[in-house]
N, C-alpha and C positions, 0 to 999 in steps of 0.2 A: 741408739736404744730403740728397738721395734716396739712398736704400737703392740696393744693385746689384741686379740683376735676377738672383737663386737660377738661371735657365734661362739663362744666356748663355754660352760658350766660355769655358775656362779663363782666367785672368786670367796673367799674368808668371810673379806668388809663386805658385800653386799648379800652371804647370809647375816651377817650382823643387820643390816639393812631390816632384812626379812621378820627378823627374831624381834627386833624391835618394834617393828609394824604391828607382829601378835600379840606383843605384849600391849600393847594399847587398848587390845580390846580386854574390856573387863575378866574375869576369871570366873564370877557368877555369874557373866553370860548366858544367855540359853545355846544348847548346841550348837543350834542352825548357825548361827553368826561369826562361832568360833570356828567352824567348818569353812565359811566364806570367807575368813578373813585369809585362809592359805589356799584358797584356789587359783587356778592362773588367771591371770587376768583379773583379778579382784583386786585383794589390799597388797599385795605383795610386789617387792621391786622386781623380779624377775626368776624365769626359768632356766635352762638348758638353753632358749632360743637365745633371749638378750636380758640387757639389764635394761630397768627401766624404770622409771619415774612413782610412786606408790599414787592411789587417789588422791585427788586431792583438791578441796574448795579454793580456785583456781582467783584471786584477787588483786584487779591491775592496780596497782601502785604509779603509776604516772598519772599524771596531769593530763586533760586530753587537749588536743590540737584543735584551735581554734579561728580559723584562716579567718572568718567574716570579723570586723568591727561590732558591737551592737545595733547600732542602727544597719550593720548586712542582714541580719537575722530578723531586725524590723521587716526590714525589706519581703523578705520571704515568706516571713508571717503575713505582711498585709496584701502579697501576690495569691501567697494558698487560701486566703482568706475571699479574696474574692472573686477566685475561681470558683469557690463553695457558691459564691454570695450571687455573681453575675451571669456563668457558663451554666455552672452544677455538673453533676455527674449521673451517667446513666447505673442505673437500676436493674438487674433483667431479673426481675424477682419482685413477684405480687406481694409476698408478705412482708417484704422490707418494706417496699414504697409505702403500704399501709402505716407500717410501724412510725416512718419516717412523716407521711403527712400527719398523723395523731399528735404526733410531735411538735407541729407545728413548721415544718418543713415546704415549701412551694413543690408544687410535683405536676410537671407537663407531660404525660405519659407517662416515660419511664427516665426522664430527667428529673434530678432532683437539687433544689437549690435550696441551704440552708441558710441561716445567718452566723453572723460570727458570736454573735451572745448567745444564740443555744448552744455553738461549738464548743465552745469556752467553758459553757456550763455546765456540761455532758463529760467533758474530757476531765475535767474537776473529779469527779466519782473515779477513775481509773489509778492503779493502784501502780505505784513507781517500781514496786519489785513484788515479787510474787516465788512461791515456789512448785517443784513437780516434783513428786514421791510416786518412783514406780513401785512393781512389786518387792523390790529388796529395800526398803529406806534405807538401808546406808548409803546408797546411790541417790540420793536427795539430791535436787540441785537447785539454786535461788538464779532466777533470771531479773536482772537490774541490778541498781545500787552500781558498785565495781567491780562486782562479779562477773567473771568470763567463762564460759561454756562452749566446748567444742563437739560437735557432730560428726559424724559420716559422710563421705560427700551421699549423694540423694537424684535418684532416680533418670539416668542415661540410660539408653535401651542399649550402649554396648558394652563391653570387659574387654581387657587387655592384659597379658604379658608377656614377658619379651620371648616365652620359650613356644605358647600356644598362639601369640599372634592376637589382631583383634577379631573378636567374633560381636556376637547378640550374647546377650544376658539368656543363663539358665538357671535354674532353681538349684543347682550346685553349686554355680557359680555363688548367687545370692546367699548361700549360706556360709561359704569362705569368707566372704566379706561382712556376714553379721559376727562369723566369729572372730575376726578383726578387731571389729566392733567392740566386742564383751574381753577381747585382752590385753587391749590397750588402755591402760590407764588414764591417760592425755585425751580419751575421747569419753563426752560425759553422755552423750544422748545419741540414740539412735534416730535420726531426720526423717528417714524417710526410707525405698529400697536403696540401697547403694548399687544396684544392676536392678533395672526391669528382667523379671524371668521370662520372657517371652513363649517359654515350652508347656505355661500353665495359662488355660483359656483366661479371658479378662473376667468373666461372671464371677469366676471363685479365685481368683490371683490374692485378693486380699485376705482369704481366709487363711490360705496356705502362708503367705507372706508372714502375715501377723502372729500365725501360730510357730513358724520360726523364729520370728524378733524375740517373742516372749518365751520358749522353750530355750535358744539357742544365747539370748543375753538374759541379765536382770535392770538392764538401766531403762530409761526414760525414751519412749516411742510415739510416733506420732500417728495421725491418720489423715490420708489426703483426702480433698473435700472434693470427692468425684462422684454426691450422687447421695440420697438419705440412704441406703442399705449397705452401700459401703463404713459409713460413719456409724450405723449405731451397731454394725458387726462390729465394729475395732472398740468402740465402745464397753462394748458388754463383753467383748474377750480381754482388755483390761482388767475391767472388774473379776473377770472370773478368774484371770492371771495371780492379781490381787488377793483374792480369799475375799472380798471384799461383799457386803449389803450395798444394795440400790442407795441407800440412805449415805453410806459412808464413802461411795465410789463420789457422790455430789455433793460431799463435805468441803472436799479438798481436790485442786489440781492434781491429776494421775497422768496428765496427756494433754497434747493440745496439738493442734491446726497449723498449718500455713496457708493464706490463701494469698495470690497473686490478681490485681486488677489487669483488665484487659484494656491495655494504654493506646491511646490515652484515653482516659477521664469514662471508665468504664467498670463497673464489676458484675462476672453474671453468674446466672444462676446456681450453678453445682457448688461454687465456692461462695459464696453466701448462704446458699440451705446450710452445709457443713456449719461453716462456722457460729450460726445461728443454735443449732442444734445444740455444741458443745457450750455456748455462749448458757443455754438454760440450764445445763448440767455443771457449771461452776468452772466448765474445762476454757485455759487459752486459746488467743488466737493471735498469729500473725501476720501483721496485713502488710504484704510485700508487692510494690506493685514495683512492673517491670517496662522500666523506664531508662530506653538506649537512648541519647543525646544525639538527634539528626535524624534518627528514626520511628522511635514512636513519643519522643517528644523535645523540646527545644533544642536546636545546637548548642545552646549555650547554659552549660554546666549550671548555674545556676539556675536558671529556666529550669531547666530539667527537674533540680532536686522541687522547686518549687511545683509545679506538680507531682512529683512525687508524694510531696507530703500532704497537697490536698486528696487525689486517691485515698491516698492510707488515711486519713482522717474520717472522712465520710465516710470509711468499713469501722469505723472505730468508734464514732457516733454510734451508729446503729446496734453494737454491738453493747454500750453501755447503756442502751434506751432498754433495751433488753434484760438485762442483768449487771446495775450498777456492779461497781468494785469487781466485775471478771478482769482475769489478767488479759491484756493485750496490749502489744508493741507495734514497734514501726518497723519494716524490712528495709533496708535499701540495696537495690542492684543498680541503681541509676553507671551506668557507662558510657560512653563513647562506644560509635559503630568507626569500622574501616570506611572511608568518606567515598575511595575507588569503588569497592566492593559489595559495601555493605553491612560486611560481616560484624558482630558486634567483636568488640576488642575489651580485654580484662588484665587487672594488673598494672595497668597503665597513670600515669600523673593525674590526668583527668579522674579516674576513677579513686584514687586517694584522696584527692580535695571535695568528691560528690559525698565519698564517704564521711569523711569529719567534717564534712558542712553538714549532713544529714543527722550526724553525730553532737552536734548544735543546736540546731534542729530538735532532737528527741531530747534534748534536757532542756529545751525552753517548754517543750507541752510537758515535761516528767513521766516522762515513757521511757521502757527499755527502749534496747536498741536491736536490731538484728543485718546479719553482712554476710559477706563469705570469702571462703579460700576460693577465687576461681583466676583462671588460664586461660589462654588462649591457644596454647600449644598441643601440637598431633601427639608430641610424645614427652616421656619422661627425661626431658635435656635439661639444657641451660635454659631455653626459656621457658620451659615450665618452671622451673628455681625461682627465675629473678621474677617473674610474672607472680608467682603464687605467696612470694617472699613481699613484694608491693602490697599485694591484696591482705597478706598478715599483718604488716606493719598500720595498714588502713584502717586496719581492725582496731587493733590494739590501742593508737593515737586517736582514733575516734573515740574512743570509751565504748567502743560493742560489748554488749552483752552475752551475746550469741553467736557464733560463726559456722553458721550452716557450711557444709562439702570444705568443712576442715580436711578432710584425707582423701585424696583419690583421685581427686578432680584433672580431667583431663578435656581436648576439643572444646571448649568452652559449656562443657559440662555434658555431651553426648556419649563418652566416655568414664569408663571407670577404669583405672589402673593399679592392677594388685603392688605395684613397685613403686610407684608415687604413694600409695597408700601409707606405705611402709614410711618411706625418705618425711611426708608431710608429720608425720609422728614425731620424727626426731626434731623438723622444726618446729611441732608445737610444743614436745618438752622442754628444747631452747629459750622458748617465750617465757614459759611455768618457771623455769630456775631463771630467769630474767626477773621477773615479778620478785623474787625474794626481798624480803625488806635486808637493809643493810644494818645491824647493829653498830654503834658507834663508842661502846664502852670502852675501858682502856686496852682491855689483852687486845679490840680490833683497831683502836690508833696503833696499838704496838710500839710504844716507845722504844720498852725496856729490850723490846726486840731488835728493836737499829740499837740501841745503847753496844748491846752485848755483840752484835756484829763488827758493828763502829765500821769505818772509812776502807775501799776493798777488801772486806770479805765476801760472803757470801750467807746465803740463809739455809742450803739444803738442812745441816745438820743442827742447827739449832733445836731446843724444847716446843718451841712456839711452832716453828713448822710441825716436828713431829707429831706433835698434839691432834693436827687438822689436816694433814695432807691429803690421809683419805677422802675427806668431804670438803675440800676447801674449793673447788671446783667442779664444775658441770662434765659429767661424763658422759660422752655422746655412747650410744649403741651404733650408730652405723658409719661415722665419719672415722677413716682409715689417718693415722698421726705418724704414723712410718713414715721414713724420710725413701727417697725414688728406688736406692740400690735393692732397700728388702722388698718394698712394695712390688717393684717386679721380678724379685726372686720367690718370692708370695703367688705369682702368678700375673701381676697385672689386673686384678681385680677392679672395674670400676665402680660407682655407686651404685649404679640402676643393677649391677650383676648380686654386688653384697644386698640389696635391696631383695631380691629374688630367694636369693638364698634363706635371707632372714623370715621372708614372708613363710617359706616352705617350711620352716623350722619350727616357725609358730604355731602352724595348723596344726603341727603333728602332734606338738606337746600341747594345743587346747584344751581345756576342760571346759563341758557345761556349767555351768552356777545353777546349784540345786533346786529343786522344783518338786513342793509336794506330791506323792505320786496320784492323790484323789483329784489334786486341782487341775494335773497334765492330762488326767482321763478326762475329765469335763469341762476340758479346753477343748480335745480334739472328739468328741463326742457334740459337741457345740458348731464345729468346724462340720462336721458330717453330716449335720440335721438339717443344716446353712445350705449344703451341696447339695443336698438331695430335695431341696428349694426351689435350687436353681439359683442362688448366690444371687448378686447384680444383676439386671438388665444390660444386656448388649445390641449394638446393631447387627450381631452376627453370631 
């Protein structure tokens, strides 16, 4: 029996799929909504390109993996504890240290050593789950609890695929990959760029960047903390993305930060102003510091996470001294480097036990979690698979909340690949219909179903199958189920080639997700006032 062809127009069941989906959304709706719910890439299982997965509040159902005993997690605690308490951590930012000595914090320059009972007492006020409404709410998404959120991979200065080869990031490039981004269901948030545009000066990059994320998707965007006029640009073009008053843009989470400590035992100045800033406007932050094992901190995995988590703590202190109850989480990239070379390594044993020990970790202080899909690999093969397949699973058994360079990720992140892009979609839909709860009533014991088959028969034709067959299983979009003779009477088509194809297919048939026309003028009239500014400060 040949497989169906992943590229072909909807089949019957999957506008059923579709029809369904609209039907959900109320009938006194307002237009706008009922308009969004059949655009591509929005509520809908799929186009012309592929079938696909509808939105969806993404809720892990396992248990998470928990390697350490309790007193390991003792352990860790009273290590990060008294890194704060004995070492400290550098500061390179006058208005924190301030913030932090008022506080009652020890500050030798630009060192800063806390105690564990302000720690304890400060992380108390931080809020275990939180949410982010961009400009479409229906694209809500809640960060914590068991909620899982996947991203775009984020910010490699190159692109890849397999017909153009690898180049530098261009502001075309970055716009195929935002509209990725906005029509794949399985991805909740936009990270970060998915390519650096390298053909757009650095002063105004964020203007233009930002004004495609928000013209080009409607989901949940971030802003990198490089600097106070980058931050309160992306800022205010939220808000004005939004439709949104000053007043309501810092009611509620609309966007939030990542910042990365500079390892070890450092964090400075551009990503602390950032997050400082969003931190008084009610916006999150996530404090990811970047902690290779061997190289910027202990060889030993544990070691490692344990700084880690002091890092992250001490951004996270300051950040509730600031503005109790803001959201903020923990990142962990904690890996292993190559021991010959250097290089760091992802995917790997080590980096699964950094993760769900991290993941331990952030549910003894009751903080999200934050992780990612990342690789080691040049290209789209088998060890990009099993590497980015490890880093999923890490995710997952840890209880992450977030998985930042969910799609794309390639080089250990210097890399953007239009074809991984794609292929990382089909695994994270995999996880999403993984996640299903399993009902246990009686039609799914199925008695009456073995009854009526009884001892060699079979189930094709029975009621019970036919009832379910359309939906009783996960439908991949890109995985080819042909057995060898038609697959290469087919052509021979590999994944990374159906990957290509699919990607090309999708762009053709994207649509934008509507956007008031007064709000797009005084987005990019906003954008224009910015440039003729002078946008950011550069060295050049």
């Amino acid at each position: 029996m040949q497989a169906e062809d992943p590229l072909k127009p909807e089949t019957p069941s999957d506008v059923l799929v579709s029809e369904a989906v609209a039907e959900a959304v109320p009938q006194d709706a307002p237009a706008r909504l009922r308009r969004r719910a059949g655009r591509a890439g929005n509520q809908r299982r799929g186009g012309a390109a592929i079938r696909q997965m509808p939105w969806a509040d993404v809720v892990n159902t396992d248990h998470p993996t928990e390697p350490l005993p309790p007193e390991g997690v003792d352990a860790i605690h009273d290590g990060a504890m008294r890194v704060l308490e004995e070492i400290g951590i550098e500061f390179l930012n006058d208005e924190a240290i301030a913030i932090l000595r008022d506080a009652g914090c020890i500050v030798h320059g630009e060192n800063v050593r806390m105690g564990r009972d302000l720690v304890m007492e400060v992380l108390a006020r931080a809020p275990r789950e939180f949410t982010l409404t961009p400009r479409n709410p229906e694209r809500k998404i809640t960060i914590g609890g068991r909620h899982m959120v996947f991203g775009n991979i984020s910010s490699p200065p190159n692109c890849s695929d397999i017909e153009r080869g690898r180049r530098t990031g261009t502001r075309a490039d970055f716009q195929d990959f935002m509209r990725l981004t906005q029509y794949f269901n399985c991805i909740h948030f936009a990270g970060g760029y998915p390519v650096e545009p390298l053909d757009i000066h650095p002063s105004v990059r964020h203007l233009d960047c930002l004004f495609d994320m928000l013209t080009l998707t409607d989901k949940v965007v971030h802003a990198y903390s490089l600097g106070p006029e980058r931050v309160e640009d992306v800022m205010e073009m939220v808000r004005i993305a939004g439709g949104l008053t000053h007043d309501e843009f810092d009611a509620t989470p609309r966007m939030y930060t990542n910042i990365n400590s500079t390892s070890p035992l450092k964090h400075d100045w551009p990503m602390l102003d950032g997050a400082m800033r969003l931190a008084r406007r009610g916006q999150p932050t996530i404090v990811t510091p970047f902690t290779l094992a061997g190289a910027m901190a202990p060889v030993t995995m544990v070691g490692a996470v344990t700084q880690s988590i002091a890092e992250a703590l001490g951004a996270i202190v300051l950040l509730q001294l600031i503005r109790p109850g803001v959201g903020v989480g923990i990142g962990t990239f904690t890996s292993n480097v190559d021991m010959k070379t250097g290089a760091p390594a992802f995917g790997t044993p080590d980096y699964v036990r950094a993760t769900q020990i991290t993941g331990q970790m952030a549910r003894f202080y009751r903080l999200p979690l934050r992780s990612s899909n990342a690789c080691a690999a040049n290209t789209p093969d088998n060890q990009a698979t099993w590497e980015s397949m490890m880093s999923m699973w890490a995710a997952v058994s840890s209880g992450t909340n977030m998985v930042y360079h969910a799609a794309g990720w390639l080089e250990g992140g210097l890399c953007a690949s239009f074809e991984k892009f794609v292929m990382d979609c089909e695994v994270l839909q995999q996880f999403i219909a993984y996640f299903r709860p399993l009902p246990t009533g009686p039609e799914d014991v199925a008695v009456e179903a073995i009854r009526e088959v009884g001892p060699g028969g079979h189930f094709f034709g029975v009621q019970h199958t036919q009832d379910r067959y359309e939906t009783a299983f996960y439908a991949p979009f890109l995985s080819d189920w042909s057995n060898y003779e038609n697959w290469e009477e087919h052509g021979a088509i590999t994944t990374v080639e159906r990957a290509n194809r699919a990607c090309k297919a999708i762009l053709a048939e994207y649509e934008a997700p509507p956007m008031d026309a007064a709000i797009r003028e005084e987005l990019a009239e906003f954008v224009e006032r910015r440039k003729r500014e002078g946008g950011a400060p550069t060295d050049f």
